[in-house]
N, C-alpha and C positions, 0 to 999 in steps of 0.2 A: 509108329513106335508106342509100347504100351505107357500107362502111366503109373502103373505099378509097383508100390514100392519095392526097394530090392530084398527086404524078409517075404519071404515068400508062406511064411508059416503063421503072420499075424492074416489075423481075418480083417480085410476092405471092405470099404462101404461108400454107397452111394445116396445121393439126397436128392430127392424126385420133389418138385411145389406145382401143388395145381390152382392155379387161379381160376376161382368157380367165380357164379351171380353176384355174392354175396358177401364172402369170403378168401382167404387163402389159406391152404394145407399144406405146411412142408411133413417129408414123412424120412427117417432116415432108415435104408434098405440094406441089409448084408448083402453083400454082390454074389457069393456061393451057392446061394438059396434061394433068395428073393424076400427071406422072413424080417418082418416088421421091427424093428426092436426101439423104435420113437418116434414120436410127430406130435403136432400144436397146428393150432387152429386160432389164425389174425382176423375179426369181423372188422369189413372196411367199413371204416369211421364214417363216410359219406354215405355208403350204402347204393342205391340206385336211386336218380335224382329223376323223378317222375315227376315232380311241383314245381319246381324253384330252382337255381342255382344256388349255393352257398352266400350269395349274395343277397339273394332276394327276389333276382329275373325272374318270375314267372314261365314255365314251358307250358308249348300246348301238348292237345291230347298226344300221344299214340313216340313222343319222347323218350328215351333212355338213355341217361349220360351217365358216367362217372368222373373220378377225380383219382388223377393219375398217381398222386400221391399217397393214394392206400395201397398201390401197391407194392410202393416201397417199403409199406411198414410192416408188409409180408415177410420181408427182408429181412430187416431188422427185430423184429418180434418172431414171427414164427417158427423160422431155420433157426435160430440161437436157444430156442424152449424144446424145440425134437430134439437138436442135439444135448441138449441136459439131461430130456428125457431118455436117451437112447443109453446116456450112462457110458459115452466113450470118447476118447481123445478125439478132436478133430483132423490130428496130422493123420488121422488112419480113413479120412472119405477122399476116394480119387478122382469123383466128380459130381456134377451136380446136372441135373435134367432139368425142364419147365414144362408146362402147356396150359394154354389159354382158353376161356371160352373163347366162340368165333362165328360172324366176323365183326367184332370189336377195334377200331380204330382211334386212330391217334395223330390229330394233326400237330409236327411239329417241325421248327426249323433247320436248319444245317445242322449244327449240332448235337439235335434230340428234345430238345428241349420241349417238352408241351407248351403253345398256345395259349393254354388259362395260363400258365405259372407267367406270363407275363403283364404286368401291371394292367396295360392298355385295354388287353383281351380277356380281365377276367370275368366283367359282365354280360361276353360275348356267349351263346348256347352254343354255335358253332365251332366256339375251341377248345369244347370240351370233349374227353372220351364218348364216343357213339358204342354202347354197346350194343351187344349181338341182338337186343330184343328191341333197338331200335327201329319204329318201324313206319316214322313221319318221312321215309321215302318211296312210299310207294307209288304217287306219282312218275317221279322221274324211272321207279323199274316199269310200270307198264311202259313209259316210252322206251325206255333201251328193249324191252321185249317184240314193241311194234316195230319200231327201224331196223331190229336186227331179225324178225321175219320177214320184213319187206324186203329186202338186201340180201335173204338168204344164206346170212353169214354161217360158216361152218361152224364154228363152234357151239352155235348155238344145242343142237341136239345132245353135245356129249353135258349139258344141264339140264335134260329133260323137257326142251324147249322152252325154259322161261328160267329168266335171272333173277333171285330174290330182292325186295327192297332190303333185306338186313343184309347185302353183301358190299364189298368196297366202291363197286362204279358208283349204285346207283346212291347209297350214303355221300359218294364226294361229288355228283349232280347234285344233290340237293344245296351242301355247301355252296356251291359255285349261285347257282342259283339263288339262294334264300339270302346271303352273307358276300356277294364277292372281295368284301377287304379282306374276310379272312380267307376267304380262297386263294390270292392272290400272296399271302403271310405265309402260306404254308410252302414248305422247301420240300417235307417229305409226308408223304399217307402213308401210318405206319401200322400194321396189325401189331396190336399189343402182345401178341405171342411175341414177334421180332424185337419189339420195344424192349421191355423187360431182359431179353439177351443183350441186348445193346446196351443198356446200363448197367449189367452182369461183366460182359469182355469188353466193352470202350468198341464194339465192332457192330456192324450194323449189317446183319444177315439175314435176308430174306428166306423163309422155309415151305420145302416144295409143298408143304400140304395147305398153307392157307393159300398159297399165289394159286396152286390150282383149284380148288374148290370155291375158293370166294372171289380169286381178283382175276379169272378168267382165261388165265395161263393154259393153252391146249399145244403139243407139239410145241414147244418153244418158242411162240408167239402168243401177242397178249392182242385184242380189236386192234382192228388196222385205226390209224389216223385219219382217214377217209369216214370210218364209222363215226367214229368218237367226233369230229364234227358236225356229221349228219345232225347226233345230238344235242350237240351246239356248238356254234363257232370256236366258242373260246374256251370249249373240252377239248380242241384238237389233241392239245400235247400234255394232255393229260398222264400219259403213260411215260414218255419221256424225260417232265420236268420233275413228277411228283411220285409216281412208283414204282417205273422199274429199275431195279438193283438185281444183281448176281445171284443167283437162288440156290441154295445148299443144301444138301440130299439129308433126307431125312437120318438121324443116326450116327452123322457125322459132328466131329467139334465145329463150334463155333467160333472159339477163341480161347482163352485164358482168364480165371478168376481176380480182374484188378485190385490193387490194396484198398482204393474206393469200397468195392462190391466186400472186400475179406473183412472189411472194419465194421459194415451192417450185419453180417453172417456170422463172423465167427470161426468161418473155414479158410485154411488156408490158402493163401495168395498164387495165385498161378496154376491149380488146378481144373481140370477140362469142364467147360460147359458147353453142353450140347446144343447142337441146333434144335430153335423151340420147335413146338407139335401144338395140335390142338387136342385137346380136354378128351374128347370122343374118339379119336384116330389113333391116342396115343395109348387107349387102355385096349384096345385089341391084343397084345402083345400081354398085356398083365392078365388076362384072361385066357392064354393061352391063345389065342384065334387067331391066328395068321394062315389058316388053309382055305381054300377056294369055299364057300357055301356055308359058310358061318358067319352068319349073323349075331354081333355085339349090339345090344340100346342101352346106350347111357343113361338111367332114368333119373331124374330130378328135378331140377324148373321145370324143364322142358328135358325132350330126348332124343339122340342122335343118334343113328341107326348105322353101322357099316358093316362092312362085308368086303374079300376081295373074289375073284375070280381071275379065270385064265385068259378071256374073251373079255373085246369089247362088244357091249350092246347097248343099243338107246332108250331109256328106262321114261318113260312119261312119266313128270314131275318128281326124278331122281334130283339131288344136290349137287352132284357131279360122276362125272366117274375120270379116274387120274392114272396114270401109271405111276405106279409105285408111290398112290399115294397114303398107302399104310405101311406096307413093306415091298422090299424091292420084289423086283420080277410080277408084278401079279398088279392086275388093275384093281386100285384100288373105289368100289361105289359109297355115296352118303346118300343118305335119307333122314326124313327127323318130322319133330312135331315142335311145335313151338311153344308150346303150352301143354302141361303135365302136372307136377309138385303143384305148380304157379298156380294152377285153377284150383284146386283140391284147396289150396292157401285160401285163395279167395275166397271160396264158398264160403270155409271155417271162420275167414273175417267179416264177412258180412251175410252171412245166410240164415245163422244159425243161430236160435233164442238162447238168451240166456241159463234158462233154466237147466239147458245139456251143459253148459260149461261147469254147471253148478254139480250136477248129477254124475259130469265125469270126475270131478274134483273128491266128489266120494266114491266114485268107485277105487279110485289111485289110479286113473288113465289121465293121457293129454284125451283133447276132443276128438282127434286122427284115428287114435285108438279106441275112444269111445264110438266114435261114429263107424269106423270100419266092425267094432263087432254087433251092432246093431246091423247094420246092412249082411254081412254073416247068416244072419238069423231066416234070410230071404229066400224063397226058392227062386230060380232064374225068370224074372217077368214076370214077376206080383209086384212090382211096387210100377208097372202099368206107364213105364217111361221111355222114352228113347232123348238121347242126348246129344248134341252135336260139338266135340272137343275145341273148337276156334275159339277160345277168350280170347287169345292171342294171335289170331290168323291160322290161315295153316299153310304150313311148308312142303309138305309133299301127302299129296302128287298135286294137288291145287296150287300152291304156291302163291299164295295171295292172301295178304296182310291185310286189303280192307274187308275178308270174313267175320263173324262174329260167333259169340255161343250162342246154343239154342236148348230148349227143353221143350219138346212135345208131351201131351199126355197129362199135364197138371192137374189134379180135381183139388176140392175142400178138404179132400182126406189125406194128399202127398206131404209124407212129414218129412224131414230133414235126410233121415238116415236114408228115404227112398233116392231123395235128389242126390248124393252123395255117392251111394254106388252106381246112379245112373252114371257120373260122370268119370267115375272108377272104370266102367266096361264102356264109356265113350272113346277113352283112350287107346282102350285095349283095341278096339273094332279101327282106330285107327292108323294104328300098328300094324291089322288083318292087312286094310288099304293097301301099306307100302310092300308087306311081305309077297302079295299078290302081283302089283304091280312088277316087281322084281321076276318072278316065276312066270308070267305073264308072256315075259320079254327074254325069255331063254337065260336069266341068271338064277339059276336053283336055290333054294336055304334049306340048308341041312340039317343043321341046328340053330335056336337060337337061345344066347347069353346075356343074361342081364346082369347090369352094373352099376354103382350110384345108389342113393339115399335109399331110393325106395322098392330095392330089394327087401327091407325090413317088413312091409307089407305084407305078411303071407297068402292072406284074401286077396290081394292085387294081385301077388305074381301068378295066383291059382287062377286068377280068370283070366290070365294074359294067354297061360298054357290051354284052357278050355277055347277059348276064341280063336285062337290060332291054328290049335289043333297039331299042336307040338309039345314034345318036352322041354321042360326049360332046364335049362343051367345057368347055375349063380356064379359070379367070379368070388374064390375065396381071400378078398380082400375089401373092406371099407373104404379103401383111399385107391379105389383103381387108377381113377389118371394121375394120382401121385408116384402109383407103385410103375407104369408104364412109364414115365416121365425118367426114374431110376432106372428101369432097362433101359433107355434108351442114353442115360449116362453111361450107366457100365460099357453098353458098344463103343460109345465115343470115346470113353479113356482106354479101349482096348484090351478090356477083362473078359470079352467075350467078338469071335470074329462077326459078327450080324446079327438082327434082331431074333428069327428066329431060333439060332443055338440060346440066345439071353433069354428069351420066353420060354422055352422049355427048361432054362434053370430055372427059373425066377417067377414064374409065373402061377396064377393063382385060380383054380377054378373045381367046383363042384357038379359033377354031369350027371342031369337028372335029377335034380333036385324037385320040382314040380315035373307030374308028367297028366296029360290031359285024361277028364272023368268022361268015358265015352257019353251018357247023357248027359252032360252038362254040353259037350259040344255040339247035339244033336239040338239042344234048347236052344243052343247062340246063333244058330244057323239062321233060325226064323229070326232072328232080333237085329243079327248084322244084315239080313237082304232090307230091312226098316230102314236099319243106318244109311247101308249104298243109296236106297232112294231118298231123301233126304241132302245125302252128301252130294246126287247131282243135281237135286232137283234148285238147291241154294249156290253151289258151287258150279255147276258149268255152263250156266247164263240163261236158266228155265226162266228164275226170279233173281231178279238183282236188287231183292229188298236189300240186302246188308248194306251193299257196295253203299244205294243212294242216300242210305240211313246216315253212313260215313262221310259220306259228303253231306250231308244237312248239319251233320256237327262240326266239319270243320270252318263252313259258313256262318253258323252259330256262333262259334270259338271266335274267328276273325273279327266281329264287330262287338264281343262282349269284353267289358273292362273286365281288367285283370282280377277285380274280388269278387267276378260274376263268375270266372272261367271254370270248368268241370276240374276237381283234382284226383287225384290218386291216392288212396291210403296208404299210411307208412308202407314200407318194402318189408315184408316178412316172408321167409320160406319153410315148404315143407321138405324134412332131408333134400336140403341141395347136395349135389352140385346137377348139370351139366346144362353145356349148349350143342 
């Protein structure tokens, strides 16, 4: 039954919120169209808790938590400043959409309740949000990777043969292991995509795309009990006590807008909230791309890659592959890097002399744009560099979090702007990786779309197009997994029969906007076969300097007092969002 009011002649709308790294986006969408007409932008007050708890705890390295509480003030801030901006009655939005970065977790009890917010446990790290760039588990994923090759477990292939440390098992191994009070505290492991709906409808609904990508959901079974022991004893019932819940299809309602949820928002009480999506999976649809061989990447912290197809096939060091887990009828694959915006950030924090900030400040650029038109000025392989993208591990097709960056090729003479687009065309070559690895393995890319911050980049997205040796297309929208978030309301309140009729109304995209410089792709070719060797020579067990480099630090870490320990500098991003 639709949800549509009975004048059929006023215009409806719908409210898409994307919960990125950093921030949350609400955006208010006309359902007819898809056209923008307001949104507002909440930075969460905590931000990403790399150092310390809000208390004082100290974290160690390779850490990412938040504080569940920003993003309710998504709620209450954000969605009430789109709709002012949008400049219309609220009784005229018929539902409301979500999606989360992923996989972000949330230990909480019966109720929903987070973990910190209780007195006992707020100086506890383990009850706080694990965000997706969590990544102090990667212990416990090489073990669920070892036992679940040795065992031969089916599912393992449909993830490309290896389980992330950023996904839900091996984050609540870690818990159980590191913390078991609070292991034992928790009623439910909740991805914050679910969570946030559940504080929205009072209803606690599980959504098919994170249970299958992250929490290992294949055919309608999740690791046998017999595995999850193997793990450890007292993992057995891990799935039973603390994750599995009834899973609801993507695009359907979750529930009803409670007078709770109406008094943060502003929107009226009982209108349909959709089942949440994740950040990446959800802007496929707002970019038009729901056909077999189209390739979306979400670029911002980091980037997520998807595509669906007609066929299943086994993608080495894919994120998953789902049925219907973009849109119905069609498998849905992921792929991603973990580090994007994020490194570019960092470089701009710590790489780079003062003097550039000083000289961008007169030209009227930020340093992003100082530095990108300097590196501009380059022909391809004068600045005598090759790059390796892992600040932050890398996620596909490696899939291994204790990687690191690299820079080969440094003299006396490598100045800022050369390190800078090296690691501009670092990403881009690792991008090449996954679109390869896909074609590789009988899933074609037809096209690829880019979405998120740093589309704005026009130097980035032209080398993304040279290295790949594709055209690119831009989605014609700033707030993609907001404006996907709003298609996938409008399905749910019934303004449109399934995603794809709502994406062909509503959906937003540029084709062709970059298309590759045949000599520019002729130059990258030499520079990406660098990259490949490189990328196996560190990555597939030539040299395991990182790995043991990683373990010398985290042996360091364990016996140095807390004002000795390595920190992390503030959390700053360059155009976020995604994960």
């Amino acid at each position: 039954m639709s949800d549509l009011p009975d004048d059929q002649h006023q215009e409806n709308y719908v409210v898409g919120i994307d919960y990125g790294t950093l921030s949350g986006r609400a955006v208010v969408v006309r359902v007819s169209d898809g056209t923008e007409i307001g949104s507002a932008v909440y930075e969460y007050p905590h931000g990403v808790l790399t150092q310390a708890l809000p208390a004082g705890v100290a974290l160690p390295p390779e850490w990412a938590l938040q504080v569940p509480a920003d993003y309710i003030g998504v709620l209450q801030n954000a969605v009430p400043q789109a709709l002012y901006n949008a400049g219309i009655s609220p009784r005229h939005v018929i539902g409301l959409g979500t999606d989360f970065t992923a996989c972000t977790m949330i230990p909480t009890v019966e109720d929903g309740t987070p973990l910190n917010e209780l007195p006992q446990f707020a100086d506890r790290p383990h009850a706080y949000v694990k965000l997706w760039r969590h990544h102090a588990a990667q212990p416990q994923a090489d073990r669920i990777n070892l036992v679940a090759a040795q065992r031969n477990e089916a599912w393992l292939p449909r993830y490309g043969g290896l389980i992330s440390s950023e996904w839900e098992f091996a984050k609540a191994l870690q818990v159980l292991e590191e913390d078991p009070e609070i292991y034992q505290a928790i009623d439910h492991w909740v991805e914050a995509a679910d969570w946030i709906v559940w504080q929205l409808t009072g209803t606690y609904a599980r959504n098919a795309c994170t249970a299958g990508y992250k929490g290992i959901l294949q055919d309608g079974k999740y690791p046998s009990q017999e595995y999850l022991a193997a793990l450890n004893p007292l993992f057995a019932d891990f799935v039973s006590t603390k994750l599995e819940r009834k899973v609801s299809r993507l695009g359907a309602a979750a529930g009803k807008l409670t007078a709770q949820a109406a008094l943060w928002t502003g929107l009226p009480q009982g209108i349909t909230v959709a089942v949440g999506n994740v950040d990446a999976h959800v802007t496929a649809p707002a970019a038009k791309a729901v056909n077999p061989g189209q390739m979306v990447a979400i670029m911002g912290t980091s980037t997520c890659h998807v595509l669906n197809a007609e066929v299943l096939r086994e993608v080495p060091g894919m994120c998953g592959a789902v049925d219907g887990g973009i849109v119905e009828g069609l498998w849905g694959y992921e792929a991603g890097q973990s580090g994007v915006g994020d490194i570019f950030g960092w470089f701009v924090n710590n790489c780079v002399p003062g003097r550039y900030t000083e000289q961008a400040h007169e030209a009227g650029l930020g340093i992003h744009e100082y530095l990108t038109e300097l590196a501009r000025a380059q022909a391809i392989g004068a600045h005598g560099l090759i790059a390796l993208d892992w600040h932050s591990g890398n996620r596909s097709v490696l899939v291994d979090h204790d990687l690191s960056g690299l820079f080969i090729g440094q003299t006396l003479a490598t100045r800022p702007e050369d390190l800078y687009r090296a690691l501009l065309e670092a990403t881009a070559f690792g991008t090449k990786k996954i679109i390869n690895a896909f074609e590789e393995n009988g899933i074609p890319v037809t096209e690829f779309i880019v979405a998120g911050g740093l589309v704005k980049n026009p130097l980035l997205m032209q080398i993304y197009s040279d290295v790949t040796g594709l055209p690119l297309s831009v989605i014609g929208s700033e707030q993609g997994p907001a404006l996907g978030s709003a298609i996938h309301a409008a399905v749910a309140a019934g303004a449109y029969p399934d995603i794809n009729a709502a994406a062909s109304a509503m959906g937003k995209v540029t084709v062709g906007a970059y298309r590759p410089i045949q000599a520019n792709v002729a130059a990258y070719q030499e520079l990406f076969a660098e990259y490949c060797e490189l990328h196996d020579y560190f990555g597939r067990g030539t040299n395991d300097v990182m790995r043991r480099l990683k373990n010398i630090q985290r042996k360091a870490h364990a016996v140095a007092p807390p004002s000795m320990r390595p920190g992390t500098p503030d959390e700053t991003s360059v155009l976020e969002p995604a994960s």
